[in-house]
MARBAVEX-521704 format. One line per 3 residues: number of its first residue (from 1); for each residue x, y, z of C-alpha. Coordinates in Angstrom, 1 decimal, always signed. Layout:
residues N
NUM = X,Y,Z  ...
END
This chain:
residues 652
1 = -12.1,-13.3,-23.7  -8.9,-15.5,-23.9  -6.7,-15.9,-20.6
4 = -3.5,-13.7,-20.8  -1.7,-16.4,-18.2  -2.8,-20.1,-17.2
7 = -1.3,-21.5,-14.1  +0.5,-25.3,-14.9  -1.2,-28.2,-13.4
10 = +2.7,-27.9,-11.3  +1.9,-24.6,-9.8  -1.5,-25.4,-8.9
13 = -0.9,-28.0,-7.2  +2.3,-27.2,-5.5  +1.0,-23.9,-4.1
16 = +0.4,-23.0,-0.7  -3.3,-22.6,-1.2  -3.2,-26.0,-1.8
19 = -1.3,-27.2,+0.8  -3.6,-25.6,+3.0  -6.9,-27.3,+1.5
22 = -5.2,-30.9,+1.8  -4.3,-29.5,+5.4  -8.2,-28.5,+5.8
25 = -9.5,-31.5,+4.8  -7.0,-34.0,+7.1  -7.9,-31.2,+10.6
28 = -10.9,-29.8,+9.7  -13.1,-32.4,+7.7  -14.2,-29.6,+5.0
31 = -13.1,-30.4,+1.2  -13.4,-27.6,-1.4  -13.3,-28.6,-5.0
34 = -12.8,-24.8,-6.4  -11.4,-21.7,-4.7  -15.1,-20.2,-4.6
37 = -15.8,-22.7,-2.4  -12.9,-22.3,-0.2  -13.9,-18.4,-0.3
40 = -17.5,-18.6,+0.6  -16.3,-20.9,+3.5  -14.1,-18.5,+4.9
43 = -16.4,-15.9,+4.9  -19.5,-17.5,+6.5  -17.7,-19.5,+9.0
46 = -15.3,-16.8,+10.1  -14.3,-18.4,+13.5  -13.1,-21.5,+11.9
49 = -11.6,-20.0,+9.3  -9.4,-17.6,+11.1  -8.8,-19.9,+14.1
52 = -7.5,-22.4,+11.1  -5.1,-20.0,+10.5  -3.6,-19.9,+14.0
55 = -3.0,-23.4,+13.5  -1.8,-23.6,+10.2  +0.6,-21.0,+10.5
58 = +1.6,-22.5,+14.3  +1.4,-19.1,+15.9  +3.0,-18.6,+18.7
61 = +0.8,-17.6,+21.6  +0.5,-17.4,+25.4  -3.1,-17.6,+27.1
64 = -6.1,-19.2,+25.7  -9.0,-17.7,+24.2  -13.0,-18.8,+24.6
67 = -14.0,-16.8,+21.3  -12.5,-16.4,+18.0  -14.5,-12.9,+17.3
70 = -16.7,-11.3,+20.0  -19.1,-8.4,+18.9  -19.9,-7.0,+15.5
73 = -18.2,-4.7,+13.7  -17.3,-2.2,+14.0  -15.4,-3.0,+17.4
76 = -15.3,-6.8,+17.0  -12.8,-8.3,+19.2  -10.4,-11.1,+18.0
79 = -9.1,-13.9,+20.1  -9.6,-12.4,+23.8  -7.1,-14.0,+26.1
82 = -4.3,-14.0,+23.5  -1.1,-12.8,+23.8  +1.3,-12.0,+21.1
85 = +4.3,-10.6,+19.4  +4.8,-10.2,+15.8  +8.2,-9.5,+15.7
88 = +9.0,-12.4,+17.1  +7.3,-14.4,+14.3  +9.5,-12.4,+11.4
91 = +12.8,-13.9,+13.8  +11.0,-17.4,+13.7  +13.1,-20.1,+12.7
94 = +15.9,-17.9,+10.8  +19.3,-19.2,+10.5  +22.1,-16.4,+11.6
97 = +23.9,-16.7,+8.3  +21.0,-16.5,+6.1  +20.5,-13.0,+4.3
100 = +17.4,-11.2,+5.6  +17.5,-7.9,+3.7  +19.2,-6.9,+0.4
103 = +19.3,-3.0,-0.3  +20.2,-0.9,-3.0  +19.7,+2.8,-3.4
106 = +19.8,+5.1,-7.1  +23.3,+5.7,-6.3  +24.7,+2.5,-6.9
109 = +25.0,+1.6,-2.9  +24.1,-2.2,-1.9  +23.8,-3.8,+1.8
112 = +23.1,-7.6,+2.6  +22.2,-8.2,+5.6  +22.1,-11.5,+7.3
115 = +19.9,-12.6,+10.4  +22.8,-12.3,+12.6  +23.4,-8.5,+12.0
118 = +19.5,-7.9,+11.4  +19.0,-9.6,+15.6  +21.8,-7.7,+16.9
121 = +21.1,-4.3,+15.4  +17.7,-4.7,+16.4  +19.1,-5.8,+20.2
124 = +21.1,-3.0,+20.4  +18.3,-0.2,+19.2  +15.9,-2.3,+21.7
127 = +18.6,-1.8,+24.3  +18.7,+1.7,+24.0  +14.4,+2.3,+23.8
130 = +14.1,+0.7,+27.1  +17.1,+2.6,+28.6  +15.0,+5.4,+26.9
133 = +11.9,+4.8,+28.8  +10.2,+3.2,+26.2  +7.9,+1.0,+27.7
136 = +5.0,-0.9,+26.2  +2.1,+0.9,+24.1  +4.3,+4.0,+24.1
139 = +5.3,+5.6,+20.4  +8.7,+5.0,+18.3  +7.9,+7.5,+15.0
142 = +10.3,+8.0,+12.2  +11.4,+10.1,+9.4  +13.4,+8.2,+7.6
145 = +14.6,+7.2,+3.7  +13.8,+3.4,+2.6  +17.2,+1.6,+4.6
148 = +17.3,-1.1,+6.7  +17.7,+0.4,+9.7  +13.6,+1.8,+9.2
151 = +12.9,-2.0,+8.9  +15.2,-2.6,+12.1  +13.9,+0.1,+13.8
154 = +10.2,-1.1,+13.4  +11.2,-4.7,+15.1  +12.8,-3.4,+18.2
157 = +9.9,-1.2,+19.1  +7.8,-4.0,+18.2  +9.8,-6.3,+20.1
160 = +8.9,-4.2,+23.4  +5.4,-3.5,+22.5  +6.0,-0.1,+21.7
163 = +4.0,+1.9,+18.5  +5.6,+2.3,+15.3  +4.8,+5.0,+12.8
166 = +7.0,+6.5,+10.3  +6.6,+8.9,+7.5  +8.7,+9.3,+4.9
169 = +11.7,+12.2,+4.5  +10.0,+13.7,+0.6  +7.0,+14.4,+3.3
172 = +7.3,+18.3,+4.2  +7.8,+19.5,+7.7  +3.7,+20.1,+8.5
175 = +2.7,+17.1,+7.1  +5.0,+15.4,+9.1  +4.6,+16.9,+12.3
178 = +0.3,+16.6,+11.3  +0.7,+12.3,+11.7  +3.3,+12.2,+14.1
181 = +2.2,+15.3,+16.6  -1.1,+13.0,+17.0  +0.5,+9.6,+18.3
184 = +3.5,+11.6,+20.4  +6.2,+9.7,+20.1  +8.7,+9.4,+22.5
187 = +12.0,+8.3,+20.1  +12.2,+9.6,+16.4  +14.6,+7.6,+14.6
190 = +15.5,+10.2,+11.7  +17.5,+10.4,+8.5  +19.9,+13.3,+7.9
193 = +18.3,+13.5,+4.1  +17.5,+11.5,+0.9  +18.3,+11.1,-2.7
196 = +16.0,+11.9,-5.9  +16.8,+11.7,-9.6  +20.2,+12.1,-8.1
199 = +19.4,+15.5,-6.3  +20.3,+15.5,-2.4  +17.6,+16.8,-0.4
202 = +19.3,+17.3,+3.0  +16.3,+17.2,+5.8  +18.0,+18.3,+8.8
205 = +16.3,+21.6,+9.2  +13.2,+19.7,+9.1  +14.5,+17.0,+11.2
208 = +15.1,+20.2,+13.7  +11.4,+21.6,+12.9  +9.9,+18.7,+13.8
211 = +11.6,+18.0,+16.9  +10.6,+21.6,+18.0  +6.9,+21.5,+17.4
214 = +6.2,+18.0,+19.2  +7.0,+18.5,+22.9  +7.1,+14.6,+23.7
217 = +10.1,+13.7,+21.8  +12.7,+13.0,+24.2  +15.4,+11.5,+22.0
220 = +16.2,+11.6,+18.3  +18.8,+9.0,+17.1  +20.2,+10.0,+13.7
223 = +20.8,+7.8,+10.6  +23.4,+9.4,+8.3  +22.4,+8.7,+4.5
226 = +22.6,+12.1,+2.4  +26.4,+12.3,+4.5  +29.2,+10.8,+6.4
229 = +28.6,+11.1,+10.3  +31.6,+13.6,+10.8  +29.9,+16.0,+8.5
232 = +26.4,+16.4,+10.8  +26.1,+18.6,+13.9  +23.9,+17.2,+16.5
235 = +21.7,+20.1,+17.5  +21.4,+19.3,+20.9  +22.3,+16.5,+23.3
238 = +18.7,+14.8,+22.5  +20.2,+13.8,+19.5  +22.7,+11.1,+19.3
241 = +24.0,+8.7,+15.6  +23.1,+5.2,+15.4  +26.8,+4.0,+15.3
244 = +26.0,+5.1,+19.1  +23.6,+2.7,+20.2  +24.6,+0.6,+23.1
247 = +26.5,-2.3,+22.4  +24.2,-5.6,+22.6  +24.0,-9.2,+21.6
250 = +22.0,-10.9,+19.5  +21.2,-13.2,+22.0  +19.7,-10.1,+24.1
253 = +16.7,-9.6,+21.7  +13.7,-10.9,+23.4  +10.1,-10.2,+23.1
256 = +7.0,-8.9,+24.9  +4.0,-11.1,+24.0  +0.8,-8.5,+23.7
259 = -2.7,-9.2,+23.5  -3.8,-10.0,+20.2  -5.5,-6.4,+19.7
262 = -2.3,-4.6,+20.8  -1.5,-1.4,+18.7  +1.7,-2.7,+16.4
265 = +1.4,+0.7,+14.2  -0.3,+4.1,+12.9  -0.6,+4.6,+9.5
268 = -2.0,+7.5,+7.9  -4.6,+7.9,+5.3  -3.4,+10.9,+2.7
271 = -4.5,+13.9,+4.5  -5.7,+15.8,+1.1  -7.6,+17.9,+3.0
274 = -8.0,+18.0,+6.6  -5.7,+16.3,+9.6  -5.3,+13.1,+8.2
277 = -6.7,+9.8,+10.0  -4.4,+8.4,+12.4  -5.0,+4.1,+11.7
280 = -4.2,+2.0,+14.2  -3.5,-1.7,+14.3  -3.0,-4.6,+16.1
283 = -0.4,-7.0,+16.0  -2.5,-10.4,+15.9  -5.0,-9.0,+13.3
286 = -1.9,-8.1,+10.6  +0.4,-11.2,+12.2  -2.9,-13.5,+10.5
289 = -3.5,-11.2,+7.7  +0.0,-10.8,+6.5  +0.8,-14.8,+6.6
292 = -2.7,-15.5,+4.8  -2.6,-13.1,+1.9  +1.5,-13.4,+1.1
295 = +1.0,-17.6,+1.4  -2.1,-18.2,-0.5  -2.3,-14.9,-3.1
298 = +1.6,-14.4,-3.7  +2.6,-18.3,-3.1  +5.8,-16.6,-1.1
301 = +8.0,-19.2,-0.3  +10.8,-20.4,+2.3  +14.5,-18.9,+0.7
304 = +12.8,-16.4,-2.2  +13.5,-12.5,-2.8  +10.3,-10.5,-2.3
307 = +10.3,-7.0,-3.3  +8.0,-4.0,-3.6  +8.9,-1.0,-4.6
310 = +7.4,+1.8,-1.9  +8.7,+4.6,+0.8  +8.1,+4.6,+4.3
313 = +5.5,+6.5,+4.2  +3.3,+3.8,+2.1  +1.6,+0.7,+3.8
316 = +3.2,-1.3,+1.9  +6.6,-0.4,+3.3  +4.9,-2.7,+6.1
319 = +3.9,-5.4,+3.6  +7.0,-6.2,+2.2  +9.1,-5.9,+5.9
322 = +6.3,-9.0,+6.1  +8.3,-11.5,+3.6  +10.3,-13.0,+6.4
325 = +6.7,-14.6,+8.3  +6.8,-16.6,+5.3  +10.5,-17.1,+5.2
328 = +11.2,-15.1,+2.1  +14.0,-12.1,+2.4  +13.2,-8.5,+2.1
331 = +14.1,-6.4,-0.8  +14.5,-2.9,-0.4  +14.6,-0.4,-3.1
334 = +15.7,+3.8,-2.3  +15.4,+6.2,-4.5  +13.5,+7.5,-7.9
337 = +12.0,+3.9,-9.7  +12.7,+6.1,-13.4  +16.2,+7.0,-12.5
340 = +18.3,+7.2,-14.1  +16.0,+5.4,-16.8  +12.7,+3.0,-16.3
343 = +15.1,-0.1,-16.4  +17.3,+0.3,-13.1  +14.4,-1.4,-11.1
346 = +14.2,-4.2,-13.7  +18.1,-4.8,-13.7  +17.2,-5.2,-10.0
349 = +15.3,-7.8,-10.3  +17.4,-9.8,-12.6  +20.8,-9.1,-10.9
352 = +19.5,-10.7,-7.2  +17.2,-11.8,-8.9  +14.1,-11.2,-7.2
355 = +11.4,-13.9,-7.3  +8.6,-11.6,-6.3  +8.2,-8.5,-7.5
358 = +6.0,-5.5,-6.7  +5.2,-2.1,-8.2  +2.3,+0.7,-8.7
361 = -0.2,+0.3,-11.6  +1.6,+3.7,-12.6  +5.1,+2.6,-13.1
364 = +4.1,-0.3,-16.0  +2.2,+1.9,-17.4  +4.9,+4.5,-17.5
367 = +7.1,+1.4,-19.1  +4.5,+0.7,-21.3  +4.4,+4.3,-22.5
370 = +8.4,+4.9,-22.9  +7.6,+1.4,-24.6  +10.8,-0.3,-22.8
373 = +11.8,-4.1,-23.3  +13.2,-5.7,-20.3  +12.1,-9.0,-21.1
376 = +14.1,-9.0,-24.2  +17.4,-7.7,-22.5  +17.3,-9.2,-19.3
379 = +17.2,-12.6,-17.4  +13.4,-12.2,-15.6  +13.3,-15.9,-15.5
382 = +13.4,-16.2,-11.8  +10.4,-14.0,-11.5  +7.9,-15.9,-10.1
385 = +4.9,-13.1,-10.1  +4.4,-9.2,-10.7  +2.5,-7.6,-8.0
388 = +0.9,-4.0,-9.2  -1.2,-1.8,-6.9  -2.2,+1.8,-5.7
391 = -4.5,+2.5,-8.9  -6.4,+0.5,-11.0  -4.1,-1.8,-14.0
394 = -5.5,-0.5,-17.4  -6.0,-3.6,-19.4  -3.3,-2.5,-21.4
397 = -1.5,-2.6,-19.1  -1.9,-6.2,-18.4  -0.7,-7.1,-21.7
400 = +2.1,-5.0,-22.0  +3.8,-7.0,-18.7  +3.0,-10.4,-20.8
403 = +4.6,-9.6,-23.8  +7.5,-7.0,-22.9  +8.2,-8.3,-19.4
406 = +7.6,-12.1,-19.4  +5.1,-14.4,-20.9  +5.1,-16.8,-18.6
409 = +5.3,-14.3,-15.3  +2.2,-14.9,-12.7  +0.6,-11.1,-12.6
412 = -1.2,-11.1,-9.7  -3.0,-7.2,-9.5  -4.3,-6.5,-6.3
415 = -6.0,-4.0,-4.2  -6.7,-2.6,-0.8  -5.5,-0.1,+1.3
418 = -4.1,+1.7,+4.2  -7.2,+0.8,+6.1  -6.4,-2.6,+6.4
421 = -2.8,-3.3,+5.2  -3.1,-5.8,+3.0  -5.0,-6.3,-0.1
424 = -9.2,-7.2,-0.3  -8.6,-8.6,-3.6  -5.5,-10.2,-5.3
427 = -4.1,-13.3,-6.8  -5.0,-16.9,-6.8  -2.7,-19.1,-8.0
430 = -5.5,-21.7,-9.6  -7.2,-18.9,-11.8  -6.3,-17.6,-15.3
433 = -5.3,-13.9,-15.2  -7.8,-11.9,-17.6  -7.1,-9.0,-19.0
436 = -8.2,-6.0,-16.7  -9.3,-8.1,-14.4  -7.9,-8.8,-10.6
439 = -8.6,-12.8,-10.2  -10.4,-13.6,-6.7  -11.6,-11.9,-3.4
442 = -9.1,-13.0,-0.8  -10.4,-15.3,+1.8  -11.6,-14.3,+4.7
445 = -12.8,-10.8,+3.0  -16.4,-11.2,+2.4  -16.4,-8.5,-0.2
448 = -19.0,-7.7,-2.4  -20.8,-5.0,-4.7  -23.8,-2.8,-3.9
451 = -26.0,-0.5,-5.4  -27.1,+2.4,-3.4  -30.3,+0.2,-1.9
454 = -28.2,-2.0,-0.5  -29.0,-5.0,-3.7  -26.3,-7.1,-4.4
457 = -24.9,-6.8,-8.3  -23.1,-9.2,-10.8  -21.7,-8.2,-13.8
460 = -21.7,-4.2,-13.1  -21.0,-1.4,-11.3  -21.4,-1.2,-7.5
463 = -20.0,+0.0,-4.2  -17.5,-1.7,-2.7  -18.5,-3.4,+0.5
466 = -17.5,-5.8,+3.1  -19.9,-7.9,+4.9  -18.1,-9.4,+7.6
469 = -15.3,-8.2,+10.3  -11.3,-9.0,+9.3  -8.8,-9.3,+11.9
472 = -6.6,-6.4,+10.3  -9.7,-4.1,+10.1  -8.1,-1.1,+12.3
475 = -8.4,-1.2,+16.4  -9.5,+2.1,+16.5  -8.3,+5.6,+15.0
478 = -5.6,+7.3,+17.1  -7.0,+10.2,+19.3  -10.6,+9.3,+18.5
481 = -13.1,+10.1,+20.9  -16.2,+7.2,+20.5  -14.8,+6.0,+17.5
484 = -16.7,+8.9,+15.9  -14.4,+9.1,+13.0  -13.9,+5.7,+12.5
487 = -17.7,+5.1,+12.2  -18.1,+8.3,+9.6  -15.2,+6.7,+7.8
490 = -16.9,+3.6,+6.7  -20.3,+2.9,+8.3  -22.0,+5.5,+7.4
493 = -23.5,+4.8,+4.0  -24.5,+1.8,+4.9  -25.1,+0.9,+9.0
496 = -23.0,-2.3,+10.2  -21.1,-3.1,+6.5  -18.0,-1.7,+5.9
499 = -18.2,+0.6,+2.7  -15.0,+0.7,+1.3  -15.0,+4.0,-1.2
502 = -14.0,+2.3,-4.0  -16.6,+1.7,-7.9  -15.9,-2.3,-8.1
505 = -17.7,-5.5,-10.2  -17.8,-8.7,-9.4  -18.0,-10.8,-13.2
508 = -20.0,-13.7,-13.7  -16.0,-15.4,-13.2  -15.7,-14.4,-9.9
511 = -13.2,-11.8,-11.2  -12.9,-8.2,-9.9  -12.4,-5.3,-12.2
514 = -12.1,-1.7,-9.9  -13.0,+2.0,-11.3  -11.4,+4.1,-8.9
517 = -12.6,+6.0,-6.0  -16.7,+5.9,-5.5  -16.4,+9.9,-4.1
520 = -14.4,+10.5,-7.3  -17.8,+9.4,-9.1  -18.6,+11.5,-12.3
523 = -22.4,+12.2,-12.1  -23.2,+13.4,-16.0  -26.9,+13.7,-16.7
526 = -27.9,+11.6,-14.1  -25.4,+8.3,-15.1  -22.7,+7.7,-12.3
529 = -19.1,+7.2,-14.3  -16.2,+5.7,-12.6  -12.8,+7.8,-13.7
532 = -10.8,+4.6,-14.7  -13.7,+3.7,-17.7  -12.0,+7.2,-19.0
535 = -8.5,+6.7,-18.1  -8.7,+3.0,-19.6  -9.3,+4.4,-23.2
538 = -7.9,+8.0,-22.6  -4.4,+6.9,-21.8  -4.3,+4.5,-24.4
541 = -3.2,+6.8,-26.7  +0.9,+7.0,-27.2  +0.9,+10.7,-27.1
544 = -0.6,+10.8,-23.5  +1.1,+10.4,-20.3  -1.9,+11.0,-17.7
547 = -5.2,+12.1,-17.4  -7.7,+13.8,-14.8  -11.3,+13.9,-15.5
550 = -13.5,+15.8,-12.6  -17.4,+16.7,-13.0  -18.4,+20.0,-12.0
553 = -22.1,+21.2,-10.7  -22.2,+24.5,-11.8  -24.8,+27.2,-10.8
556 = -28.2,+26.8,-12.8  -27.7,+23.2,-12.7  -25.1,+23.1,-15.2
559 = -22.4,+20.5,-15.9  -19.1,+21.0,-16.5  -16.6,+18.1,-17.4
562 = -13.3,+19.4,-18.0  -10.5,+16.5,-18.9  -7.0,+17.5,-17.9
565 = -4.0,+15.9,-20.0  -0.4,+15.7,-19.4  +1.2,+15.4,-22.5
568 = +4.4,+13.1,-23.3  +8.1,+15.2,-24.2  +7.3,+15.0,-28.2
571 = +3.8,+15.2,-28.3  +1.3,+17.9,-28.5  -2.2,+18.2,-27.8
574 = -4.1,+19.3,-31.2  -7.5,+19.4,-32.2  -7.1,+16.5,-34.2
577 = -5.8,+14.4,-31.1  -8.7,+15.6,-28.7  -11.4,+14.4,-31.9
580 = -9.7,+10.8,-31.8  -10.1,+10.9,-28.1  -13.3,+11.8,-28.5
583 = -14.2,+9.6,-30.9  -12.3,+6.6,-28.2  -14.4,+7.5,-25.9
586 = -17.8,+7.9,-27.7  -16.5,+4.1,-29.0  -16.0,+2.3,-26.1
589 = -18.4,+3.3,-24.1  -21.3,+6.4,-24.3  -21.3,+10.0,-25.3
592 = -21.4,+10.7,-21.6  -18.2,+10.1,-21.4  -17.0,+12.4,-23.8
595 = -15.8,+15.6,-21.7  -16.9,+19.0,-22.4  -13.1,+20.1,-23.1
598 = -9.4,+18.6,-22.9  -7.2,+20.7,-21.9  -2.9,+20.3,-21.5
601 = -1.5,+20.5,-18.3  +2.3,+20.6,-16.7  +0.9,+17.7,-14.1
604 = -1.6,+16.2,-12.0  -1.8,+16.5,-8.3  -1.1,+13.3,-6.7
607 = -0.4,+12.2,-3.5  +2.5,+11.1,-1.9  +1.9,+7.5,-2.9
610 = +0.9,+8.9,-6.3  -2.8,+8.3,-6.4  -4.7,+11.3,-8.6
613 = -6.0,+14.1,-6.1  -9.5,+13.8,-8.1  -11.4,+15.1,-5.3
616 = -9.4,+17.6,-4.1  -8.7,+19.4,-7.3  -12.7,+19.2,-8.3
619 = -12.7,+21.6,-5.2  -10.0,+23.7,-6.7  -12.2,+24.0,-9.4
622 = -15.0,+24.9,-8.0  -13.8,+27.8,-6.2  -13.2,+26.7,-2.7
625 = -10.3,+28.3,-0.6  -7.0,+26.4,-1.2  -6.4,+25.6,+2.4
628 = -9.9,+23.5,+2.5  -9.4,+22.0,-1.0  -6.2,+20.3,-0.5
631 = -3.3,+19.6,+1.7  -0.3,+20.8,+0.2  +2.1,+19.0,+2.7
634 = +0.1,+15.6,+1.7  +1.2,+15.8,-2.2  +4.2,+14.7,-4.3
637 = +3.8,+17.3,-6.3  +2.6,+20.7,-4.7  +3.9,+22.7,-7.7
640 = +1.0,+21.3,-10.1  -1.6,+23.1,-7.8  -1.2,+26.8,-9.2
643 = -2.1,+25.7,-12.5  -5.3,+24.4,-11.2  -6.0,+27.6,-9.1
646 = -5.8,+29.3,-12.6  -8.3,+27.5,-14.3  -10.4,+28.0,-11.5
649 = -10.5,+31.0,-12.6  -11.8,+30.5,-15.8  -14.8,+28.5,-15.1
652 = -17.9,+30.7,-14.4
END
């Protein structure tokens, strides 16, 4: 297989990886010819690695530490006798006139702002959380649309040692008030309403709802967006605007060092059935993390634009607010990505122009499918690399981006998860990019691929694992007794290794290719199928916008493999189609993975990061009550369920 993308000799030996291996070899003594090398280092001498990184980066810390990482995980403790702040790294060394944040919501709006408004709006809000009785390790939750003031917002509770966790305002009212009721937040910081395909949603009855049903929220500061401030009625005198924030200066923003494993944040897993997982972490372990992965897998650099395209309610709202540990500026995006067409986020980028740019498998391929051409209209130059995550990149996919969007563009596919925040496997600026294929496991993730003894595999299918503890790996779940949940979560297939849930392969390159979730596993006639082998030829086909493939045990032990399409605006699905799909299928891979039917449907159940509800609607299917198949507040698009509850119905 040729290379799609070849980094210059230039690149490779300007990049920050680099720069760190000369920097290795001058402090540390240890030379690395390849980036294997450099990998299998960081893995098996962890303390060294990670303490490297303190010292690379010149973190700022108070105290002194006898042990990088005490204990084994899970529960391994980083850096005892450290204390911290990470908001006080993203304030590190910025000039006041320097832009920090560019914004632009689907109405047309823009914002810059620079470091001195971004320090003293983040004084000011800090002022008012301590003359709130926010004190450290208590919680600062938020509703609110994708604005600056959720990035400024996150730094002033940060700056006190106070907990952030936001959700985003397309959430509904009970799957808001299921994250946030957990960590009881003392301040909600909360948008009047949001914008979508140029439809107001106004959220203040929610805002209200909310409020009500979790007793520890003292005070609500309000954020008009959907309207001007004159237009909203407080509800109560807990509420007050933002315009009314104590005044502060900049020079008033200071911060409260914590130790290293201090709760920064809760973020949630998707809560598709069930209360969803309240994950907490600490401020050292994603500090380390975030300037490791966005150095040596994005190359970010001093004085660039990095973007990715995500709500507050997605972890990587929290990766992208990290551009400014590198020196980069944060670029913020509001609104529907597709509206009004697939190009508005693409004229983004070439208008700032942004130098980094990030986006969701599912968006190129819904470019590739309404076959747009922004390369050829607009000036991507600039763009230094294409981030895509939250599903697997069909190959397809891949080379669609190198010859629509920019031949010469670094595409850097990466994935990991809300467990960690950051990405196990991504980009390396040394290594071709192959079609399909993500380039390198990051360092410091020992990652590898099992089979269900426990055997290490090259060159096919396995489980997902991690070998080794990673600073970012979560401090504990919120509100979880013995670390019970935690421990179910990801120890329990395998005791002492992390098992991450996800059907991965390690090629004989070093490469990664992932096939979607391991509990999404199609078991047919005793062969285990990973869901992206089918979406990777299924969606392939023009007249196809999506697919869902589930495997059903039927009484008798029967099998039943139903394939679910969604159709594009022009196309239909006839008998002739579901033969060359078929026939695909049969092709590329094994008559096992033909389905027993393929059947047209208005939409497939995602959730609200847009990931495909696999699971959940396989319980659909096979009967069980809606309220312990899926969480309807958890989706993005609760209307697609009732078409599912009907076909349950068909299936005997």
């Amino acid at each position: 297989m040729k290379p799609l993308w070849i980094p210059s000799e230039q690149m490779k030996s300007h990049s920050r990886l680099n720069d760190y291996r000369a920097w290795l070899a001058k402090h540390y003594h240890v030379q690395f010819a390849e980036y294997k090398d450099l990998w299998e280092w960081s893995v098996q001498d962890i303390s060294r690695f990670w303490e490297s990184l303190m010292r690379y980066f010149e973190i700022d810390y108070s105290g002194s530490y006898e042990e990088v990482a005490a204990g084994k995980m899970p529960g391994t403790r980083w850096f005892e006798g450290v204390d911290l702040n990470y908001a006080e790294h993203i304030f590190r060394n910025k000039k006041a006139g320097d832009p920090g944040i560019f914004w632009r919501d689907e109405r047309g709006r823009e914002r810059t702002l620079n470091w001195e408004e971004i320090r003293r709006e983040t004084a000011r809000l800090r002022k008012f959380l301590l003359e709130a009785g926010v004190q450290k390790g208590d919680r600062v939750g938020a509703f609110l649309p994708n604005i600056p003031e959720a990035t400024i917002g996150f730094l002033a509770a940060s700056s006190i040692g106070a907990i952030w966790s936001s959700c985003s305002p397309d959430f509904g009212a009970e799957s808001v008030i299921d994250r946030l009721a957990q960590v009881e937040p003392k301040v909600l910081l909360a948008g009047d309403g949001y914008t979508y395909s140029g439809k107001p949603y106004d959220k203040m009855e929610v805002v209200q709802k909310i409020v009500g049903a979790i007793p520890s929220i003292e005070r609500v500061v309000l954020i008009p967006f959907l309207k001007e401030q004159k237009e909203i009625q407080r509800p109560d005198e807990r509420y007050l605007f933002w315009d009314d924030l104590p005044k502060a200066s900049s020079e008033e923003l200071q911060f409260v060092r914590v130790p290293f494993g201090h709760p920064i944040w809760v973020l949630y897993s998707s809560g598709t059935t069930g209360k969803p997982k309240a994950i907490t972490h600490g401020h050292g372990g994603v500090l380390l993390e975030h300037m490791k992965y966005l150095a040596f897998h994005n190359d970010v650099r001093s004085g660039e634009n990095f973007f990715w395209f995500s709500t507050t309610g997605w972890m990587m709202w929290n990766f992208v607010n990290a551009a400014p540990l590198l020196g980069a500026r944060i670029v913020l995006y509001e609104g529907n990505p597709g509206y009004p067409d697939l190009n508005v986020l693409w004229k983004y980028a070439s208008e700032l122009p942004i130098h980094h740019f990030g986006t969701s498998a599912p968006f190129i391929v819904a470019c590739m499918k309404r076959k747009i051409t922004p390369g050829r209209s607009l000036n991507l130059q600039p763009m230094r690399s294409i981030g895509s995550t939250g599903a697997p990149l069909p190959p397809e996919g891949f080379k669609y981006v190198m010859e629509e969007i920019s031949n010469s563009v670094w595409l850097c596919s990466m994935s990991g998860g809300t467990d960690v925040c950051t990405a196990f496997v991504g980009g390396c600026p040394e290594r071709p990019v192959y079609e399909g294929e993500i380039q390198c496991r990051a360092l410091g993730c020992d990652l590898d691929a099992w089979d269900v003894g426990g055997n290490s595999v090259r060159g096919e299918v396995g489980e997902m694992v991690i070998k080794h503890p990673m600073p970012s790996m979560p401090v504990f779940f919120w509100g979880d007794a013995g670390m019970k949940r935690y421990k179910d979560s990801y120890f329990s297939m395998f005791p002492g290794i992390w098992r991450h849930g996800d059907w991965i392969e390690i090629t004989e390159r070093d490469s990664i290719i992932i096939y979607g979730r391991s509990d999404a596993t199609l078991n047919r006639h005793g062969v285990r199928i990973g869901t992206a082998e089918i979406y990777n030829v299924v969606e392939k086909f023009p007249e196809i916008q999506e697919a869902l493939v589930v495997n059903l045990e039927l009484p008798g032990g029967r099998h039943y493999m139903p394939m679910y399409v969604v159709m594009t605006e022009e196309a239909a699905l006839t008998d002739e189609l579901k033969k060359k799909v078929s026939a695909a299928l049969r092709s590329a891979y094994s008559p096992r993975h033909v389905p027993d039917d393929i059947i047209a449907c208005p939409g497939i159940p995602t959730t609200i990061s847009g990931k495909k509800m696999e699971a959940p609607v396989k319980r659909i299917l096979l009967g069980m009550p809606l309220d312990k198949s899926i969480n309807i507040g958890a989706m993005k698009n609760p209307e697609t369920v009732d078409f599912f509850v009907r076909e349950a119905m068909k299936i005997k």
